[in-house]
Structure formats: C-alpha cells, structure tokens
DONU-741035 format. One record per residue (C-alpha): residue in three letters; chain; x, y, z. Coordinates in Angstrom, 3 decimals, decimal comma. Example, Ala and Ser with C-alpha at 12.3 -4.5 7.8 and 13.67 -1.06 7.14 Angstrom:
<recs>
+---------+--------+----------+----------+----------+
! residuo ! cadena !     east !    north !       up !
+---------+--------+----------+----------+----------+
!     ALA !      A !   12,300 !   -4,500 !    7,800 !
!     SER !      A !   13,670 !   -1,060 !    7,140 !
+---------+--------+----------+----------+----------+
</recs>
This chain:
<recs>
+---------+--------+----------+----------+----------+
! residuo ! cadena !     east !    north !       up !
+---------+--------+----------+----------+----------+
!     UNK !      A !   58,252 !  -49,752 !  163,968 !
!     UNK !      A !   58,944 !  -49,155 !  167,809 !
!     UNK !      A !   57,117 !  -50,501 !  170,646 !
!     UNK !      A !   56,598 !  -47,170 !  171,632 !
!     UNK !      A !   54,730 !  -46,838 !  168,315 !
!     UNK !      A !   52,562 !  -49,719 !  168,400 !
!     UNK !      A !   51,571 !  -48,840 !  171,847 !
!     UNK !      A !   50,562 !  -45,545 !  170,544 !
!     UNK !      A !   47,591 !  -46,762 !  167,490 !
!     UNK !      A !   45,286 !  -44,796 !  167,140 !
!     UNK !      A !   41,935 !  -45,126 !  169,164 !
!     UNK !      A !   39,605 !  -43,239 !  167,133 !
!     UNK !      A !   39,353 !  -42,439 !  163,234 !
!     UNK !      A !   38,321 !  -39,304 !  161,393 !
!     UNK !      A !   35,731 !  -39,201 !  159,234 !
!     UNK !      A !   34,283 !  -36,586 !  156,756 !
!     UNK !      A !   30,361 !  -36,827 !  156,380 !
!     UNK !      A !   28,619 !  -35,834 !  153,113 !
!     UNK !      A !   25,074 !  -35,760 !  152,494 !
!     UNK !      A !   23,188 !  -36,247 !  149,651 !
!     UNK !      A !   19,588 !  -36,563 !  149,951 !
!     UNK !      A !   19,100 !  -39,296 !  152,127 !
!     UNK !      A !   22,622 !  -40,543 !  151,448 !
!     UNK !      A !   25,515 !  -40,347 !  153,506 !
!     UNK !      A !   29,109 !  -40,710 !  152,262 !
!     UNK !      A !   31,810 !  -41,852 !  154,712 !
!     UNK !      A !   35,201 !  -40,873 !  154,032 !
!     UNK !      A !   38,103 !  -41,785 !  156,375 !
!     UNK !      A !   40,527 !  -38,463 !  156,576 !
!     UNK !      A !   42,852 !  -39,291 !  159,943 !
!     UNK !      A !   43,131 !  -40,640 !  162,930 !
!     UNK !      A !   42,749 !  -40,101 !  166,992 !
!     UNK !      A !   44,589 !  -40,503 !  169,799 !
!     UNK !      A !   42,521 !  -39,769 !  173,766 !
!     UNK !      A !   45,749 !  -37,951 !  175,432 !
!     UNK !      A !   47,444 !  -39,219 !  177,985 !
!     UNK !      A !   45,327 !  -37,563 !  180,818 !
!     UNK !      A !   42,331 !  -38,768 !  179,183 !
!     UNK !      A !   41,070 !  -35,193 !  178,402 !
!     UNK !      A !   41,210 !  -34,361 !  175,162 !
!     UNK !      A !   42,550 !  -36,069 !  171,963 !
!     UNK !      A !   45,380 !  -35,912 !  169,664 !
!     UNK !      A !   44,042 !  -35,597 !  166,026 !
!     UNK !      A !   46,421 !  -36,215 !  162,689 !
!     UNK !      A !   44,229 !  -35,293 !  159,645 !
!     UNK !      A !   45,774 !  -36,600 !  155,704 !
!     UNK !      A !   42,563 !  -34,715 !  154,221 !
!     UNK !      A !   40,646 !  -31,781 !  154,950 !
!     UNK !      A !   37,037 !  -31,816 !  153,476 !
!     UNK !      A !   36,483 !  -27,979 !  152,104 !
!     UNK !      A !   32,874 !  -28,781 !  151,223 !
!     UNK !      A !   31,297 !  -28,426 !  154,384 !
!     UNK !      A !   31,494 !  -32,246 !  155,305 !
!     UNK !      A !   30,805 !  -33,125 !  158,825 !
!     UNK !      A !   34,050 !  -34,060 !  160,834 !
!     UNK !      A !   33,056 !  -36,741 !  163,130 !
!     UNK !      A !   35,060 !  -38,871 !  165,356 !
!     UNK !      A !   34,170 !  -42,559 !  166,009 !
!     UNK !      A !   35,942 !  -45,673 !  167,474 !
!     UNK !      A !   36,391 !  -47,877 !  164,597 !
!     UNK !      A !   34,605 !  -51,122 !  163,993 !
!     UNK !      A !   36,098 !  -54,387 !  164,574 !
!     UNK !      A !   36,377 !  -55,697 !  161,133 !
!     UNK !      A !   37,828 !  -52,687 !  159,803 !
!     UNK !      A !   40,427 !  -52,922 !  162,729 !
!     UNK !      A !   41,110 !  -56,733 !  161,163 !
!     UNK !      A !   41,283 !  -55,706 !  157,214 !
!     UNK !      A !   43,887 !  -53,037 !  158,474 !
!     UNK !      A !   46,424 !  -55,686 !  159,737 !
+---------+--------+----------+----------+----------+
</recs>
C-alpha cells in the first residue's frame, strides 16, 4: 500500500438498515470518503441491499476502527 492510499481511508462506512419489528439489522456494504472540497462524498459500495434496506452513512465507532487494524 501507498502513502497516498493510507492517507486516503475511508471516513465514513455504509450501512444497509433492515427492520424487523422492533429490530434493526446492521449490515456494513462500503465505505465513504468527504471529497476533497468538503462537499460531497465519494461512496464505494461491495453490496447493494435490493430489499428496501435503509442506506445510511455514519462515521464509524472507535473500536470497530481498532478490530479493523
């Protein structure tokens, strides 16, 4: 990997939301980037939900940021 590739991680990850009842299943389908003007983002998606899921957008938490490494 390149510096200019670590420099580049991903800010933001992409999630598809189901619900189920009071339930709701989390399911991590790509990744964000804010672009470099800060107005807008850069999304890469490995899965797209076809069920209706949510898409949502979140920073992600600190400990999964640790397990990743």
């Amino acid at each position: 990997m390149t510096t200019t590739e670590t420099s580049k991680r991903p800010t933001h990850r992409v999630y598809a939301v189901r619900k189920n009842g009071d339930k709701s299943f989390w399911t991590t389908i790509g990744a964000a980037w804010a672009n470099a003007d800060g107005k807008g983002f850069n999304i890469k998606l490995y899965l797209l939900p076809l069920d209706g899921a949510d898409i949502v957008v979140r920073e992600p938490k600190e400990d999964a940021e640790e397990a990743s490494k």
